[in-house]
Structure formats: C-alpha cells, structure tokens
MARTORTOR-558109 format. One line per 3 residues: number of its first residue (from 1); their letters; for each residue x, y, z of C-alpha. Coordinates in Angstrom, 3 decimals, always signed. Layout:
BEGIN
NUM = A = X Y Z ~ ...
REM end
This chain:
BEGIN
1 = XXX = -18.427 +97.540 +83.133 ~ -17.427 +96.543 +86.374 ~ -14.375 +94.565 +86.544
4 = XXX = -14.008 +91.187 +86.912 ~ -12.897 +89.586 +90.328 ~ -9.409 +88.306 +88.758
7 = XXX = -8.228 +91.599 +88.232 ~ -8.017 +92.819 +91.695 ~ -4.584 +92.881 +93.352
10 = XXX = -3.599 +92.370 +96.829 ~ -3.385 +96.501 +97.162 ~ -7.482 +96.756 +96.275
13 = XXX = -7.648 +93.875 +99.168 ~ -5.815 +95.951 +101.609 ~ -7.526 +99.260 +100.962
16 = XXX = -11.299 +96.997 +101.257 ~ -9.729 +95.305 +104.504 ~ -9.118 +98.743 +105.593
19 = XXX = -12.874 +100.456 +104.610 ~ -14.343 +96.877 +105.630 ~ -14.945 +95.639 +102.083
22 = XXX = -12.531 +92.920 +102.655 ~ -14.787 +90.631 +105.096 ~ -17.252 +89.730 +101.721
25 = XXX = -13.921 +88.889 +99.452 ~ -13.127 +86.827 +101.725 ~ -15.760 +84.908 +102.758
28 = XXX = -16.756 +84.733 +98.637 ~ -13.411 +82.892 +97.652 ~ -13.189 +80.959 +100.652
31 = XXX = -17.224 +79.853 +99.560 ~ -15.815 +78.922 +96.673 ~ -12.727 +77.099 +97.316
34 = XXX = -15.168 +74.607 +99.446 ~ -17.652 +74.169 +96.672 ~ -14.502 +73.531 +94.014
37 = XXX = -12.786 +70.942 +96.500 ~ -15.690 +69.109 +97.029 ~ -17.459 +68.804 +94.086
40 = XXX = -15.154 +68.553 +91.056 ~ -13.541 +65.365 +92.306 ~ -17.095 +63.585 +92.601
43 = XXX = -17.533 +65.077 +88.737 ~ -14.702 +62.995 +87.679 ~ -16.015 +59.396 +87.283
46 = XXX = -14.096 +55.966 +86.119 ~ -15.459 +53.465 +84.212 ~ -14.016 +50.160 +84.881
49 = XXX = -11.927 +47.337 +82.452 ~ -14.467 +44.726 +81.206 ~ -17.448 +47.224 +81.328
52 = XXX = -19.646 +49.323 +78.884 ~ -21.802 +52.376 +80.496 ~ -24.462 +54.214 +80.065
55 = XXX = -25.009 +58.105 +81.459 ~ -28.596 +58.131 +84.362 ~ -29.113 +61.365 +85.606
58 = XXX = -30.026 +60.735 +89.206 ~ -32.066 +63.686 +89.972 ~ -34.656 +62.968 +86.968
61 = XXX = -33.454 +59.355 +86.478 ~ -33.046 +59.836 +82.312 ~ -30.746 +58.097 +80.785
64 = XXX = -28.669 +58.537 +77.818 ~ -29.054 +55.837 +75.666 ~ -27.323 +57.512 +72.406
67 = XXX = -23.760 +57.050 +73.819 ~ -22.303 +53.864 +75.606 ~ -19.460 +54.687 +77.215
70 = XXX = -15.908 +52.692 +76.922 ~ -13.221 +51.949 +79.866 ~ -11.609 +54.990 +81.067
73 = XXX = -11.811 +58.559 +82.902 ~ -15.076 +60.701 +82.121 ~ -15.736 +64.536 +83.547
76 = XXX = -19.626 +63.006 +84.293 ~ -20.329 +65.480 +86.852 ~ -21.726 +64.670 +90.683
79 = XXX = -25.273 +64.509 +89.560 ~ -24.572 +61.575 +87.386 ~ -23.741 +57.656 +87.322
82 = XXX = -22.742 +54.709 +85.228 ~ -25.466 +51.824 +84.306 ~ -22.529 +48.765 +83.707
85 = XXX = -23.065 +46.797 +80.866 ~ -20.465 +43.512 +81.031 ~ -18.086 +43.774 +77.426
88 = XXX = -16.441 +40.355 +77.622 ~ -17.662 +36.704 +76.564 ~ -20.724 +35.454 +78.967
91 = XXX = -21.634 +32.417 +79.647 ~ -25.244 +30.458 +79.734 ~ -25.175 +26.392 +80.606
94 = XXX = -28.402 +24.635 +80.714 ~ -27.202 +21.577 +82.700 ~ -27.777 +19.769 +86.271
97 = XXX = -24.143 +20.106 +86.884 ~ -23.104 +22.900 +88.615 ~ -20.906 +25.230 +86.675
100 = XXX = -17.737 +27.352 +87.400 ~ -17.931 +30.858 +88.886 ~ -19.140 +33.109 +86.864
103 = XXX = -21.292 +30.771 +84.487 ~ -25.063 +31.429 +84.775 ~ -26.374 +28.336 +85.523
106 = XXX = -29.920 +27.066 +84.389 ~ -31.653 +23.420 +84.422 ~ -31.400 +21.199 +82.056
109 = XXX = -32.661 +21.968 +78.618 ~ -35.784 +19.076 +78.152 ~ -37.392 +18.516 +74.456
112 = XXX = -38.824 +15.922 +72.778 ~ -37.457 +14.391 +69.329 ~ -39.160 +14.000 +66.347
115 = XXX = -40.197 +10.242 +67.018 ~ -41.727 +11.979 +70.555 ~ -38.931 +10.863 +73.082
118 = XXX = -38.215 +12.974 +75.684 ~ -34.399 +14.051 +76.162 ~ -32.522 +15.940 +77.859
121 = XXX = -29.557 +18.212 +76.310 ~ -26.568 +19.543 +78.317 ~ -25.649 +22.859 +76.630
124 = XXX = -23.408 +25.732 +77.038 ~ -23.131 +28.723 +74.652 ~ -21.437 +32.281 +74.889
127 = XXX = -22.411 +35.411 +73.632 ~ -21.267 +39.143 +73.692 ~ -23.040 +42.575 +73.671
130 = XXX = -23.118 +44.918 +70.580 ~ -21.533 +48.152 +72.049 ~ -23.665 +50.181 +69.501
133 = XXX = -26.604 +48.978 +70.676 ~ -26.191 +48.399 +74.156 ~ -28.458 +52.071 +74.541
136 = XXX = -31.432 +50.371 +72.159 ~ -31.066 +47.036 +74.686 ~ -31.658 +48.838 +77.585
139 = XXX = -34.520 +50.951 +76.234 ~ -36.186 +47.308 +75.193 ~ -35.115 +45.403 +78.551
142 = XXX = -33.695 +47.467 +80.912 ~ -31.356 +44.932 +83.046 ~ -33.572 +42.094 +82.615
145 = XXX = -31.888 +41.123 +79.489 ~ -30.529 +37.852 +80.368 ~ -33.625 +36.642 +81.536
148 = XXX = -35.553 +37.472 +78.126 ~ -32.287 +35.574 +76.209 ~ -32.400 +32.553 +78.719
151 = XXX = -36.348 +32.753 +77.692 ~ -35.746 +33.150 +74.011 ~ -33.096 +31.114 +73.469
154 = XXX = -34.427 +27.592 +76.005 ~ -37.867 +27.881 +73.583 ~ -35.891 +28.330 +69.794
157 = XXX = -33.679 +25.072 +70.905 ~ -36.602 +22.846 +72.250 ~ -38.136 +23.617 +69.127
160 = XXX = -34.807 +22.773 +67.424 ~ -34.859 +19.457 +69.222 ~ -38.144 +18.564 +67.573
163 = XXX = -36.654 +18.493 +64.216 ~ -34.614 +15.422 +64.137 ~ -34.155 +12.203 +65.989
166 = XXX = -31.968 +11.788 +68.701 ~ -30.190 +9.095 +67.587 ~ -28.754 +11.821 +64.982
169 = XXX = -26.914 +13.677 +67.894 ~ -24.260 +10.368 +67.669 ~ -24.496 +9.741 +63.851
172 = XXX = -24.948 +13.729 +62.382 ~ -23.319 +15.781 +65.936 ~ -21.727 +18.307 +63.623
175 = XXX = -24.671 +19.594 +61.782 ~ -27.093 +19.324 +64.525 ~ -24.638 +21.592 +66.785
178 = XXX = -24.643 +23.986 +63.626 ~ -28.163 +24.503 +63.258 ~ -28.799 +25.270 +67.468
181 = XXX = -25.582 +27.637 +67.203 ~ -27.669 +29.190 +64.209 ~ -30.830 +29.690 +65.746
184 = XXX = -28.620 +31.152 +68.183 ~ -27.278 +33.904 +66.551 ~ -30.614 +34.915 +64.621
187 = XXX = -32.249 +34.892 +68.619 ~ -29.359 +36.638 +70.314 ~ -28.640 +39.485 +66.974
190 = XXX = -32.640 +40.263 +67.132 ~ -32.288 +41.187 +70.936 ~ -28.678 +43.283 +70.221
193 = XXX = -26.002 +40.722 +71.249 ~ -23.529 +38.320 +69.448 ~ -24.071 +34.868 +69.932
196 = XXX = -20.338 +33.447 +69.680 ~ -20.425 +29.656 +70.333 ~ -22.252 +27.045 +71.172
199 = XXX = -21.274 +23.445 +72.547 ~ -23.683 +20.309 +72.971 ~ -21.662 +18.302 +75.858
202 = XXX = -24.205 +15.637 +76.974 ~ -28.010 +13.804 +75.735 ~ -29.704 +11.934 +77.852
205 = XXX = -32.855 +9.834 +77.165 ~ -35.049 +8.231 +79.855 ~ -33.791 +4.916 +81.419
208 = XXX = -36.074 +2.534 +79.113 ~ -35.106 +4.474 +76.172 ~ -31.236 +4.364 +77.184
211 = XXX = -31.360 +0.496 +77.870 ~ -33.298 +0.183 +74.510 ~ -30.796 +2.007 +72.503
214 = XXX = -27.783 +0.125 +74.521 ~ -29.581 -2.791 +73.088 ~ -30.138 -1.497 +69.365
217 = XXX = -26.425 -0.515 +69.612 ~ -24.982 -3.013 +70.803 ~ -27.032 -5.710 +67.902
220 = XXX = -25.523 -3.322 +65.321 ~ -22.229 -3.774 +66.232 ~ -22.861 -7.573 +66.838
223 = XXX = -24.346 -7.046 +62.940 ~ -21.304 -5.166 +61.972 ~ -19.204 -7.912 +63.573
226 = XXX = -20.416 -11.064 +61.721 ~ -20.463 -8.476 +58.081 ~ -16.841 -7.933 +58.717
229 = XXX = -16.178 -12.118 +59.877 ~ -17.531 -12.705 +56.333 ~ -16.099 -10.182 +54.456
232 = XXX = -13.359 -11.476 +56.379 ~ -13.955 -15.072 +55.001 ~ -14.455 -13.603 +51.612
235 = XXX = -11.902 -12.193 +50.670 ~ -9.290 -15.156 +52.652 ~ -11.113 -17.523 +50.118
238 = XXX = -10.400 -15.309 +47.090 ~ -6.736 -15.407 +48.371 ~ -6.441 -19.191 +48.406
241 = XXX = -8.039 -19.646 +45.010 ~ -5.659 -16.698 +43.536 ~ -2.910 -18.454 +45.592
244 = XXX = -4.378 -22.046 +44.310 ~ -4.000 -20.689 +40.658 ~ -0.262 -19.801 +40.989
247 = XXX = +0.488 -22.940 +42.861 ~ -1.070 -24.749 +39.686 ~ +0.663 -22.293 +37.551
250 = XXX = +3.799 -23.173 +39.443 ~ +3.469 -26.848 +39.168 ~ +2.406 -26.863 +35.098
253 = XXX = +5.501 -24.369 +34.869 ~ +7.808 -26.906 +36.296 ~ +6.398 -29.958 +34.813
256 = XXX = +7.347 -27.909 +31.936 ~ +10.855 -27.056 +32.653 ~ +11.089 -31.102 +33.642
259 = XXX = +9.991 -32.141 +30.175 ~ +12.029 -29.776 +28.445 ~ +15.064 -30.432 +31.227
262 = XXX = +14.345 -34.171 +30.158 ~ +14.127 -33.838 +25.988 ~ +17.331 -31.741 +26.293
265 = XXX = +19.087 -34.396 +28.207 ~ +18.325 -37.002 +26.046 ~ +18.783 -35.120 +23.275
268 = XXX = +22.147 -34.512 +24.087 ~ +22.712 -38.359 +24.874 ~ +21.646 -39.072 +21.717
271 = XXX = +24.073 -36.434 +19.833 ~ +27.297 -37.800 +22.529 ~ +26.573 -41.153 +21.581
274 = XXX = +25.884 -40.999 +18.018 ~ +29.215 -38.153 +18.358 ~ +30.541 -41.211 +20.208
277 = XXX = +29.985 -44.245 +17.401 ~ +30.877 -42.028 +14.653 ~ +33.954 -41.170 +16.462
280 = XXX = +34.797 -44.886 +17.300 ~ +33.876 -45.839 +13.498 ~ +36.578 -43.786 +12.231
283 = XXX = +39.147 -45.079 +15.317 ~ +38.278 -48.531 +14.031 ~ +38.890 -47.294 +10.177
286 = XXX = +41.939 -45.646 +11.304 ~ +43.238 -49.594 +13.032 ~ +42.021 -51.662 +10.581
289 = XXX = +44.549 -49.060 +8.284 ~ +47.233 -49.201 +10.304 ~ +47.352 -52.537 +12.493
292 = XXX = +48.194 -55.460 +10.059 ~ +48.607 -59.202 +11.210 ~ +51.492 -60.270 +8.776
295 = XXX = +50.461 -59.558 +5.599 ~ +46.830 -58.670 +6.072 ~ +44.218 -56.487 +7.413
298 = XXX = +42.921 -57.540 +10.796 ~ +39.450 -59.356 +10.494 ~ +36.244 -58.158 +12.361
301 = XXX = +37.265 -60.787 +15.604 ~ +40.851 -59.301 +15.439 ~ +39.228 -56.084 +15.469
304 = XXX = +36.778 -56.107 +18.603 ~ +39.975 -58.855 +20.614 ~ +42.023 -55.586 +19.949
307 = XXX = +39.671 -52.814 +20.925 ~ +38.981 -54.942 +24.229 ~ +42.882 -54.780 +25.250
310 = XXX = +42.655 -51.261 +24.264 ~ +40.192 -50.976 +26.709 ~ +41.355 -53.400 +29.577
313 = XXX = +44.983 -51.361 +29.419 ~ +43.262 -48.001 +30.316 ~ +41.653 -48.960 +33.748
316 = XXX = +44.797 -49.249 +36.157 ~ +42.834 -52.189 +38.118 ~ +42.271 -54.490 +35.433
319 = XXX = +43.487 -58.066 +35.513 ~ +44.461 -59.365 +32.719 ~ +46.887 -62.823 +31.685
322 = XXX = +48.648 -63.565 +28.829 ~ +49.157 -67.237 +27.413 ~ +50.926 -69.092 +24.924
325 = XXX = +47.721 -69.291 +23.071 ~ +46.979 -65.291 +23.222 ~ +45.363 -62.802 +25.630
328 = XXX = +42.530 -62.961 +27.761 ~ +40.848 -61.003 +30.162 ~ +40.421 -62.415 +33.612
331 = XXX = +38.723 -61.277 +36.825 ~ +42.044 -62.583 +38.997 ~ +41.075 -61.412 +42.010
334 = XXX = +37.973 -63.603 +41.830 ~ +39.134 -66.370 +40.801 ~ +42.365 -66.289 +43.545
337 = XXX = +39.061 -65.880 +45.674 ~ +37.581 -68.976 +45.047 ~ +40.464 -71.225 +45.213
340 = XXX = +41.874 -70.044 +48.473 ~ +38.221 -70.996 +49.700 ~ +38.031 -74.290 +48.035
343 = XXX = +41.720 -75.180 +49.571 ~ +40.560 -74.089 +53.005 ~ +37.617 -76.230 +52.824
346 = XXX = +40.126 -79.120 +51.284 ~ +42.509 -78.789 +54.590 ~ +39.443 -78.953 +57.066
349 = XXX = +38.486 -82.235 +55.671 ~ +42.315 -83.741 +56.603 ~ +44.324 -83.616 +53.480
352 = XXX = +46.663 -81.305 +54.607 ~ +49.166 -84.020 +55.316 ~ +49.095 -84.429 +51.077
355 = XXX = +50.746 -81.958 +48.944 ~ +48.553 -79.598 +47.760 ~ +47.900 -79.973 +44.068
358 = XXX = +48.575 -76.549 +42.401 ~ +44.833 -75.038 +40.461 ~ +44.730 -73.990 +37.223
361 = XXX = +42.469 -72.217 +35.193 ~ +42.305 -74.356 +32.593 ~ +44.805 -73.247 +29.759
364 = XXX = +45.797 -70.101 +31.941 ~ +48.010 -70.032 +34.697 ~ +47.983 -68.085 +37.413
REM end
C-alpha cells in the first residue's frame, strides 16, 4: 500500500526537490491550504437570538423540514443556508390606528351583530410558533404564513361577532373576549402556532347607532336615577316611622315613669304625714301627761294655746306679746306698720301741735 501523504518527512521532500518530485508536493498542499482557508469558514454558519431555522440546500433548493434549528453555531457547510423563522411573541392589530414598530398592522376588523348592526372592533392578539412544527408550516405555507393567519383568523372573529349583540361587549366584555381568544387558539394550533392573547381595545357602531345608544344609555341611567330617588324615599320613610315608634315608645315610657314618679310621691306624703299625726298624737299624749294647770289636766283649748307657743318659740322671727290676761300671738311688725302710717297722715292734717295720743291694741300693749 502506498503510504499516506502524512508520513513523509522533510528528508523524502529534499531527496523529491532534488530528483524534481518536489514541484507536485508542493503545489498539492499549497492547493489545499487555499481550498481549507476559504471554504471551511463559509461552512461554519450562525443562527441568530430570536430566530428558528430551517436547512435549504442552494444548489437543489431542498429543504430540511425534519429539523428546525435553535440559536447558536452550526458546521452547515458553504452549499447551505438558514430559512429564519421569528421564536418570540408576534403581534397582529386590526385597527385604523397606526401601531408601534414591529406590530403588523391591518384595517379595522368590520362585522355585523346579531340584531344586523354593523361594527367595528379594534383588536390586537399575539401568538408564537411551535418549534416542532415550524418544518410541517413551511411545507403547508412556505413564508406566506401570516397572510393565511391574518385570513383565517379576520373570517373566525367576524363570524364570532355575529353571535351576540353589541351592546354585550359593555355588559358581558369578559366572556365575549374569551370566546374570540378561543376561536383563536383552535385557528392558530390548526395552522402550527400558539395563539397567546388576545385584547378587544375599542367598538365602534355607525354614528346613528352611537347617538341612539347614547340616548338608550343615557334614559337608563335617568331610569336608574329616579329607582334609586325612591328607594331613596323608601327606605327614609321606613326610618321616620321606626323613629316615630320609639319617639312614642319614649313618650308612653315617660308618661310612665311620671305616673309612677307621681304615686310614689304622694305615697310617701301620705306615709310622712300620717308618720307626722301619729307622731304629734303621742307628743300631745305625752303633754297632756306631763303639763298640768294646778291640779288638773290641761283641756283641749289649753292644749292647741300651748302647742301654738310651742310653735311661735321655734321660728326666731316671730312676734309675739304677753299680757296680764295671757299670751297672744301678734304680727308686730304689721301692726307698728299701720300706726306709724295713720300718725303720719294725723300730722299732715295739723295736729302736730297736740300731743300725740299713744295707740293701743286693744288689751295689748305695744
């Protein structure tokens, strides 16, 4: 077997430089060296962060669809090339605004209700390729693929539209947004992608059918206004007849408390004073026992004459005289009163000049 060209040394170079041999080594490795430098670094291909790729042969053009390739370094060789598949979130808004960078942007999504009124929906909704099956969606839609969802998805939602009224998007949002975000999926999974999310962000109706539902609105809340005046009303006049029944409660409580206030206080007068006679009975028993006048028992007159000087010595501004014929009570002041007055009046007239004639008070002196 002949041997191989790594096993030549540097001596079998000089003897084939020397018998002429040495021109074809050299222009072999030097053949080769070019080839080597020029080729393997086209071989070595990177795939990008935020892609998926697929192999294409571009001599014949075939494509390998039974591997999608991830970001990184790949020994691909020269005669091959990447088909880029996008691996993040993407974005599809049907709306007359325009979007952000990077948003594909499509008209307005137009339907009809289920009454037959024409609106107008202002959507967005994101959705992600299936890495496994990003070979089977390019053997079913080459690169067109976001055309065919845009397609697919703008004919599920009309049709989605026609299922309920539109004045359900304010009233029942929630469930509404769930079913179009379900259609979604089951449109976008059939076709290899995820759908992830999807947002309803404006409706619009035609101008007469706006100012007609400003209208409708704005009577049921003008409804809704007067129901909660008179529930209002209602309940304010169930508080002043419960508030009516405790002020009557109140007032039949203390009329009440009054009369028994009242029977208590008299009842109590009644027990002081008959406390009071029963007491002064047996003080009277107790003088007519002890107090004699000479040799007998004072009489019932004696008895009440004494009980009155009993009484007049207690109070320090009574006026009282005594007399040869006894004592008796006198208002003094009064009296004094009356006959400076009538001596006044007896001067005025001119009898000053007389002596003045010195009052009595009948059988007392003052």
């Amino acid at each position: 077997m002949a041997p191989g060209l790594c096993s030549y040394t540097f001596d079998d170079a000089a003897k084939w430089a020397a018998t002429g041999k040495g021109c074809c080594f050299s222009a072999a490795s030097c053949c080769f060296a070019f080839w080597f430098i020029l080729f393997v670094p086209v071989s070595i291909v990177q795939l990008g962060q935020k892609k998926y790729g697929l192999s294409r042969n571009k001599l014949n053009g075939v494509v390998d669809l039974s591997m999608t390739y991830r970001p990184g370094r790949y020994w691909h060789g020269f005669w091959k090339e990447f088909i880029l598949f996008p691996s993040t979130l993407n974005t599809i808004e049907f709306s007359d605004e325009r979007p952000e960078v990077g948003v594909l942007h499509q008209n307005v999504l137009r339907t009809r209700d289920q009454d037959g009124k024409r609106i107008n929906l202002d959507l967005s909704l994101q959705y992600k390729l299936i890495p496994e099956k990003v070979g089977d969606l390019y053997g079913e839609m080459m690169l067109y693929y976001e055309d065919i969802y845009i397609a697919a998805l703008r004919d599920i939602l009309a049709k989605v539209g026609n299922t309920f009224a539109v004045h359900e998007m304010w009233e029942n949002y929630e469930a509404i947004s769930n079913t179009m975000k379900q259609k979604c999926v089951e449109v976008l999974a059939a076709r290899h992608a995820e759908c992830w999310d999807l947002q309803i962000w404006r409706v619009r109706l035609e101008s007469s059918y706006e100012s007609k539902l400003v209208a409708t609105q704005v009577r049921k809340q003008a409804q809704r206004t007067q129901e909660a005046h008179k529930n209002a009303a209602l309940v304010r006049a169930e508080t002043e007849v419960v508030l009516a029944e405790y002020r009557r409660n109140k007032t039949v409580v203390e009329a009440g408390g009054e009369a028994q206030r009242y029977a208590i206080e008299r009842a109590a007068e009644a027990n002081a004073s008959a406390a009071r006679g029963q007491v002064q009975a047996d003080i009277i028993g107790q003088v007519r026992d002890v107090v004699k006048v000479g040799a007998h028992d004072l009489n019932s007159s004696e008895i009440v004459a004494y009980q009155r000087l009993v009484m007049l010595s207690r109070h320090s501004s009574a006026h009282f005289v005594y007399s040869g014929g006894g004592v008796q009570s006198l208002d003094v002041r009064s009296a004094s009163e009356l006959l400076s007055a009538a001596s006044r009046r007896l001067q005025v007239r001119g009898a000053a000049s007389e002596p003045a004639v010195p009052l009595s008070l009948g059988q007392h002196e003052l």
